[in-house]
C-alpha positions in Angstrom: 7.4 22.3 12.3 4.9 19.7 12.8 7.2 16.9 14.8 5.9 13.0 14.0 7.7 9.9 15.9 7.3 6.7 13.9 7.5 3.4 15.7 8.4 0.7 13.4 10.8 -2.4 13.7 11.5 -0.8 9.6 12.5 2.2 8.4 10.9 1.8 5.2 7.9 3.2 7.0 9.2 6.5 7.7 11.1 6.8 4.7 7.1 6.2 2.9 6.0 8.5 5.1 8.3 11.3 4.5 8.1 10.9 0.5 4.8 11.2 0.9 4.5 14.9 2.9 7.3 16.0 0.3 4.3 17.3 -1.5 3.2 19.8 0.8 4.5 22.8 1.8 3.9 22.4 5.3 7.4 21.2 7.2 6.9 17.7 8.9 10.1 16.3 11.0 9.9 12.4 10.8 11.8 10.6 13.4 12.1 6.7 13.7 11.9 5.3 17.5 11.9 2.1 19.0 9.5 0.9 21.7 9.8 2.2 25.5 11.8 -0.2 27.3 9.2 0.1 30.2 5.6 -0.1 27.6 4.0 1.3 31.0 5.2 4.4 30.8 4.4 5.9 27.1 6.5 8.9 28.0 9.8 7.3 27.3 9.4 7.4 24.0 10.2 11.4 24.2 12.1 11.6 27.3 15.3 13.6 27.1 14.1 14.8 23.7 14.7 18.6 24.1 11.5 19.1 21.8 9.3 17.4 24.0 6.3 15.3 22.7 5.6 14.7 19.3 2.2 15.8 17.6 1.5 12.6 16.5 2.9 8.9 17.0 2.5 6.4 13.8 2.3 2.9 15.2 3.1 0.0 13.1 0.8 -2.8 13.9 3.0 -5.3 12.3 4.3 -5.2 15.6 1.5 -6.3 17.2 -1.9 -5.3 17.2 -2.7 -5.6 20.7 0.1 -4.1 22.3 -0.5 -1.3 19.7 -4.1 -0.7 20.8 -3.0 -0.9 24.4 0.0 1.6 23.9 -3.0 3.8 21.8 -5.4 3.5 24.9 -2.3 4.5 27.7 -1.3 7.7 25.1 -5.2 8.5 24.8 -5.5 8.3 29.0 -1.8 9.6 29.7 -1.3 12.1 26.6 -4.1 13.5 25.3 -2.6 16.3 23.3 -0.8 13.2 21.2 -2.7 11.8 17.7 -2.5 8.5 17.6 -2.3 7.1 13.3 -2.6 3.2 12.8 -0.8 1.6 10.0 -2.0 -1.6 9.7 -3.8 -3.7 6.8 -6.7 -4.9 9.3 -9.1 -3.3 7.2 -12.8 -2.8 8.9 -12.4 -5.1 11.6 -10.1 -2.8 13.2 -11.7 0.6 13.0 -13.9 0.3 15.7 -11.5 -1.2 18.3 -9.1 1.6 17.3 -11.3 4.2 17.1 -12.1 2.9 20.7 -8.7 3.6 22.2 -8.3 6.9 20.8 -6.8 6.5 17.5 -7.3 9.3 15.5 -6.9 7.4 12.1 -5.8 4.3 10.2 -3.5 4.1 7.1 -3.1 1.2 5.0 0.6 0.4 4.2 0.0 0.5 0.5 -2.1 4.4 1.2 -1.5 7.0 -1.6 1.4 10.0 -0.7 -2.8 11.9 -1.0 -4.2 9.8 1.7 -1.2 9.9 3.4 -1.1 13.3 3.8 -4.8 13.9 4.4 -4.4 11.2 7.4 -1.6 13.3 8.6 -2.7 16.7 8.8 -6.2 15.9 10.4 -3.7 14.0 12.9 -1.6 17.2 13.4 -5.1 19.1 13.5 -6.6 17.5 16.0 -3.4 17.3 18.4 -3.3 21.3 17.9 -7.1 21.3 19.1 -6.4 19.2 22.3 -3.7 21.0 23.0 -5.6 24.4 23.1 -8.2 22.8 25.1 -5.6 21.8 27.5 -4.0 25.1 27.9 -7.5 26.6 29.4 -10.3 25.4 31.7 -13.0 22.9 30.2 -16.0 24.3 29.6 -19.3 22.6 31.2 -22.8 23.5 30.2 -24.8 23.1 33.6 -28.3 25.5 32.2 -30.2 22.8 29.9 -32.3 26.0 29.0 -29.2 27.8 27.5 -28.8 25.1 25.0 -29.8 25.2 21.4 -33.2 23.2 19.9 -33.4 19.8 19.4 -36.0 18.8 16.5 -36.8 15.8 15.8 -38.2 14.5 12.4 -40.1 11.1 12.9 -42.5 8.5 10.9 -44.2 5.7 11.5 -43.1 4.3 8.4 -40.4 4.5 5.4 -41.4 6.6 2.2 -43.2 9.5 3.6 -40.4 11.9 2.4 -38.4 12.3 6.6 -35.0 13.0 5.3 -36.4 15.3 2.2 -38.1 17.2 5.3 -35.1 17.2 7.7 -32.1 18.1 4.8 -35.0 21.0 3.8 -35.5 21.6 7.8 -31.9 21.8 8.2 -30.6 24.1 5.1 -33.4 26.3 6.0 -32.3 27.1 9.2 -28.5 27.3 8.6 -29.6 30.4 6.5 -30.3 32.1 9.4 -27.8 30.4 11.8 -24.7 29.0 9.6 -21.8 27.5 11.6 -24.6 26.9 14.3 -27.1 23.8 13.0 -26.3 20.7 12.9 -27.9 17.9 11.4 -27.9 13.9 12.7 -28.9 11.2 10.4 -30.2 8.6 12.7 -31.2 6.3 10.7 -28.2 4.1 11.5 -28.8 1.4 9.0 -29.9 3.2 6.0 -29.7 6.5 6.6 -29.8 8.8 2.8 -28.8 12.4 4.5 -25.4 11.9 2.4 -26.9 11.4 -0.5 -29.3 13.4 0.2 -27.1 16.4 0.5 -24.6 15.2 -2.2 -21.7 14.7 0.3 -19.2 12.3 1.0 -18.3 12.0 4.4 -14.5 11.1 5.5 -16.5 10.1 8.9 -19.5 9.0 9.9 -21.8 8.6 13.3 -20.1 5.6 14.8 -16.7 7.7 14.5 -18.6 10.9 16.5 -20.1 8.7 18.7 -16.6 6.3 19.8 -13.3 7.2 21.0 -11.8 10.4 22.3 -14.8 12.3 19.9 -17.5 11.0 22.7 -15.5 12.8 25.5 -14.2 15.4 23.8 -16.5 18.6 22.1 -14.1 20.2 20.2 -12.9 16.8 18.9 -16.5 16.0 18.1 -16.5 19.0 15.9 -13.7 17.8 13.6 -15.3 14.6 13.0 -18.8 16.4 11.7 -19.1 17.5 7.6 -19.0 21.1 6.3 -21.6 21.3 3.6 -21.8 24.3 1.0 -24.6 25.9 3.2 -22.7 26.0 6.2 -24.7 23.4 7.8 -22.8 20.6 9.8 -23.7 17.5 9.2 -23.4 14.0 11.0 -24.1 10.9 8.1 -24.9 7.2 9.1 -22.7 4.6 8.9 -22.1 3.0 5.2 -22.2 -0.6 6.8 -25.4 -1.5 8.5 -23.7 -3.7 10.5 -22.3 -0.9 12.3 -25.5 0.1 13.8 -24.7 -2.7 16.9 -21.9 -0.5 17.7 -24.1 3.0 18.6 -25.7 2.3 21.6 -28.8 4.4 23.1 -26.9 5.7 25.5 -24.3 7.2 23.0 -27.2 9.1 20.8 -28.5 10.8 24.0 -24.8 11.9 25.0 -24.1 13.1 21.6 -27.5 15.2 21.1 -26.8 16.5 24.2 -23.1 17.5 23.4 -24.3 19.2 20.0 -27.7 21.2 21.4 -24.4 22.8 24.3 -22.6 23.8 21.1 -25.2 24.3 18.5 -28.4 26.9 17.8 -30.5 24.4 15.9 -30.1 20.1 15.7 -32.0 18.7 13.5 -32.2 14.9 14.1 -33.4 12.8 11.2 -34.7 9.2 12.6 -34.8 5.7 11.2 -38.9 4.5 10.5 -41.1 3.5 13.5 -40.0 3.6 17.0 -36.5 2.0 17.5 -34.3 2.3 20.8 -32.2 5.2 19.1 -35.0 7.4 18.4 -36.7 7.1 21.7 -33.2 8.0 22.8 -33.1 10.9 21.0 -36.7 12.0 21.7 -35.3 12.0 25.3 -33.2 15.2 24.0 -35.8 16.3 21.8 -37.2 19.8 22.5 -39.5 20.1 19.4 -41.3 17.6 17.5 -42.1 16.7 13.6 -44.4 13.6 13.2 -44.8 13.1 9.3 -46.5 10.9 7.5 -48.0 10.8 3.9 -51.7 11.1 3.1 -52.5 7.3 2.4 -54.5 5.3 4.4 -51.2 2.7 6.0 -49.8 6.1 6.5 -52.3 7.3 8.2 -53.1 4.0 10.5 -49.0 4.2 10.9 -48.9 7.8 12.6 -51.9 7.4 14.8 -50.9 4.5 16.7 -47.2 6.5 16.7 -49.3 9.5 18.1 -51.2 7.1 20.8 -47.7 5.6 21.8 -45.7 8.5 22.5 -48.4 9.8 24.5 -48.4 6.7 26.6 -44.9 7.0 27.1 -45.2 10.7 27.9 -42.7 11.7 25.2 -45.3 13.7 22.6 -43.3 17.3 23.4 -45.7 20.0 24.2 -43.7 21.4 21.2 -44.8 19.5 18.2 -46.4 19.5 15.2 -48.1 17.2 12.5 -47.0 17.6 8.9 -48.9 15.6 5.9 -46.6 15.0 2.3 -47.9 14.2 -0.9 -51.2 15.9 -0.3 -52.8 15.2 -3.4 -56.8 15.9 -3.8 -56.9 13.0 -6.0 -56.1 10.6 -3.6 -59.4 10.7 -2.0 -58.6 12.3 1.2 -59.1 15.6 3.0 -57.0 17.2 5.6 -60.3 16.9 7.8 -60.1 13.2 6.6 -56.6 13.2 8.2 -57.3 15.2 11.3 -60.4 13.0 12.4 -58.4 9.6 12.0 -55.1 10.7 13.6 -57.2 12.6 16.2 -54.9 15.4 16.3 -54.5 19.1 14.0 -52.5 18.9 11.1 -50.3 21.8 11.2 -48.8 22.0 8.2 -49.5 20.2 4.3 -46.5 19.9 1.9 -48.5 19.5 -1.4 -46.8 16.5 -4.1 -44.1 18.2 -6.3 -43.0 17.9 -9.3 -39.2 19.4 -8.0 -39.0 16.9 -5.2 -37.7 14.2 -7.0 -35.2 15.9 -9.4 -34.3 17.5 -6.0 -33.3 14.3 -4.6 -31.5 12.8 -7.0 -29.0 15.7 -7.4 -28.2 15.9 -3.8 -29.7 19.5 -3.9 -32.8 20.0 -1.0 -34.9 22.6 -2.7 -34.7 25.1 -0.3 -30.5 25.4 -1.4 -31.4 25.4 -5.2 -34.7 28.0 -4.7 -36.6 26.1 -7.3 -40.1 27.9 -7.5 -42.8 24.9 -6.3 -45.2 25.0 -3.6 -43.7 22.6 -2.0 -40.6 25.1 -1.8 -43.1 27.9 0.1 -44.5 25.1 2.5 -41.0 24.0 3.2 -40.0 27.4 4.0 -43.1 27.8 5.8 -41.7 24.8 8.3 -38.4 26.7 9.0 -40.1 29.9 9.5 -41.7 28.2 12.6 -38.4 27.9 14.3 -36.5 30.4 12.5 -38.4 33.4 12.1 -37.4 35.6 9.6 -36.6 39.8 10.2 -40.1 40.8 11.3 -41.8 37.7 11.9 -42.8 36.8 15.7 -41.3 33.5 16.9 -43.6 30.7 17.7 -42.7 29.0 20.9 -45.8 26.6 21.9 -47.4 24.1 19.4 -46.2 26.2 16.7 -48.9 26.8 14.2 -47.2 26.6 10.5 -50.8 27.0 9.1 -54.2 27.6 10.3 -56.3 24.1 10.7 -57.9 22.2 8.1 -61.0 23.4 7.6 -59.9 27.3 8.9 -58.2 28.0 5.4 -55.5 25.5 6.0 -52.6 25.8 3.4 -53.1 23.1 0.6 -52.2 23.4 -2.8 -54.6 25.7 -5.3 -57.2 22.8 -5.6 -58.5 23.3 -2.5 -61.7 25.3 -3.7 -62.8 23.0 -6.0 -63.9 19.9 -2.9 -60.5 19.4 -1.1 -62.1 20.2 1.9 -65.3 18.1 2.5 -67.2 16.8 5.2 -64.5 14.7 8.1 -64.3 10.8 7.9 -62.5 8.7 10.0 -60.3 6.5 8.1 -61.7 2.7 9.4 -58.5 0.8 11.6 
């Protein structure tokens, strides 16, 4: 039995709370307490009880919402093993400062018995988790070459197809390693992996990146999503707004804390440079720069190219993928190699599945559509995640031979796709 103190100046609120878990078969106990004499010492709340602590504490904020978040932040220091459940009707503006003393959730007094109980078993869920990790020894990764691949899709510039390449990028390889790849969509402000993937995430990267999930690794992992494929994903923040509230800092420490626990994370980054995806490059073992086969595109991804070198962070691992080749356009991948100054290691040709792909929420490596995009996508994973029989590439991983050398570009290719190399004027 799954024992839950509620501390509330009315007993309404545990009589709501106990209708509500009614519905389930799992046996709750709910208990109505009063606060500690002495608010210093959080443990009075249990003392003498001869079941000792509860799982979780439900705090009534109509008591006070500061001495709630302090009593939160004490139990989160003090009491680890504890889950700590809101109920206050702060809305948004309280998420993040609860989040940020260890609350585990927040329920609105007017929640459904469904939401209710939802709230309520991740609480008891996660309390079981930190107790477990309490009963053994923490478990430190100290060999940075023992940990799993960090790659890294980036653009100069929005449009070019990044998170149809990194959901692709990231399905594809939990083929070969589900329950061990990870996906991060970086693009704080408005990031599409969750639409992308047809999900709809109970938390998103501020909540992985806050409270006791930053400190905590098996924590972490209850806040990332399960989808169908068995690839975990993190999603961006609905809000915008929320983007001030992930720091640099916070992306380098959670890449970190996922390539000690994963095989494969995929990292898919907001357009240009920004502070949190020269963050993550700092974590980044391999490197995708993409870019589409236009002429701002183009410009875009060889000043990128020229930057990162300058700031020494173009991995030895990385590799230059071109979307929406199309011969039509005007453009050859000798075109592309000569202006960017740089191999183009791999050509995703336009397809006529992309799009359909995208607006169900279904990357086409999950669905298997035939398209050449589809065999150029799987092309990509194959670089990192060989298949039975295939040899691993580990430097500057060739996913095609160069332009020129029989590169792989749609069927069209005979008939003047590759012609003579000009620069693209800057």
């Amino acid at each position: 039995m799954s024992r839950i103190l509620v501390r509330s100046g009315s007993d309404d609120l545990a009589g709501w709370l106990t209708a509500a878990l009614l519905a389930t078969p799992i046996s709750y106990q709910v208990e109505t307490v009063a606060l500690p004499p002495h608010p210093g010492d959080p443990a009075l709340l249990w003392r003498g009880d001869p079941d000792g602590p509860p799982r979780v504490l439900v705090l009534d904020c109509a008591l006070g919402v500061p001495e709630a978040l302090d009593l939160t932040a004490r139990l989160d220091a003090e009491c680890p093993a504890i889950s700590v459940v809101l109920v206050t009707d702060g809305g948004p503006d309280l998420a993040l400062p609860a989040m940020r003393a260890g609350a585990t959730d927040i329920l609105a007094p007017g929640a459904t018995a469904e939401e209710v109980l939802r709230t309520v078993q991740r609480a008891v869920e996660l309390a079981e988790v930190r107790s477990a990790q309490q009963a053994g020894p923490p478990v430190v990764v100290e060999d940075r070459s023992a940990a799993g691949q960090v790659i890294s899709v980036v653009s100069p510039k929005g449009g070019v197809g990044k998170t149809t390449v990194a959901t692709n990028l990231a399905v594809g390889l939990a083929r070969s390693a589900p329950q061990a790849t990870v996906l991060v969509d970086l693009d704080i402000q408005f990031g599409d992996v969750a639409s992308g993937l047809n999900l709809d995430p109970e938390h998103d990267l501020t909540a992985a990146v806050t409270g006791q999930a930053s400190r905590d690794t098996m924590v972490l992992k209850t806040f990332l999503t399960l989808h169908e494929t068995g690839l975990y994903v993190i999603c961006a923040p609905d809000s915008p707004v929320e983007a001030e509230n992930v720091s640099a800092d916070a992306v380098r420490q959670l890449l970190r804390t996922l390539a000690s626990e994963f095989r494969y994370v995929v990292v898919d980054t907001a357009p240009g440079l920004s502070e949190h995806t020269l963050a993550a490059m700092d974590e980044t073992t391999d490197l995708v720069l993409l870019s589409s086969m236009d002429v701002p595109g183009l410009r875009g991804l060889r000043k990128e190219i020229d930057t990162l070198r300058e700031l020494t962070l173009l991995q030895r691992r990385h590799q230059v993928v071109i979307n929406f080749a199309d011969p039509s356009t005007g453009l050859t991948v000798a075109d592309v190699e000569a202006t960017i100054g740089a191999p183009v290691d791999l050509v995703l040709p336009r397809s006529k599945a992309a799009p359909a792909s995208v607006n169900l929420g279904v990357p086409l490596l999950q669905s298997g559509v035939r398209d050449p995009m589809t065999r150029q996508l799987l092309a990509l994973v194959q670089g990192f995640a060989p298949g039975p029989g295939q040899k691993k590439v580990t430097a500057a991983p060739q996913l095609g031979r160069r332009a020129g050398k029989g590169a792989p570009v749609p069927r069209r290719a005979a008939s003047g796709w590759f012609r003579r190399p000009r620069a693209v004027a800057s």
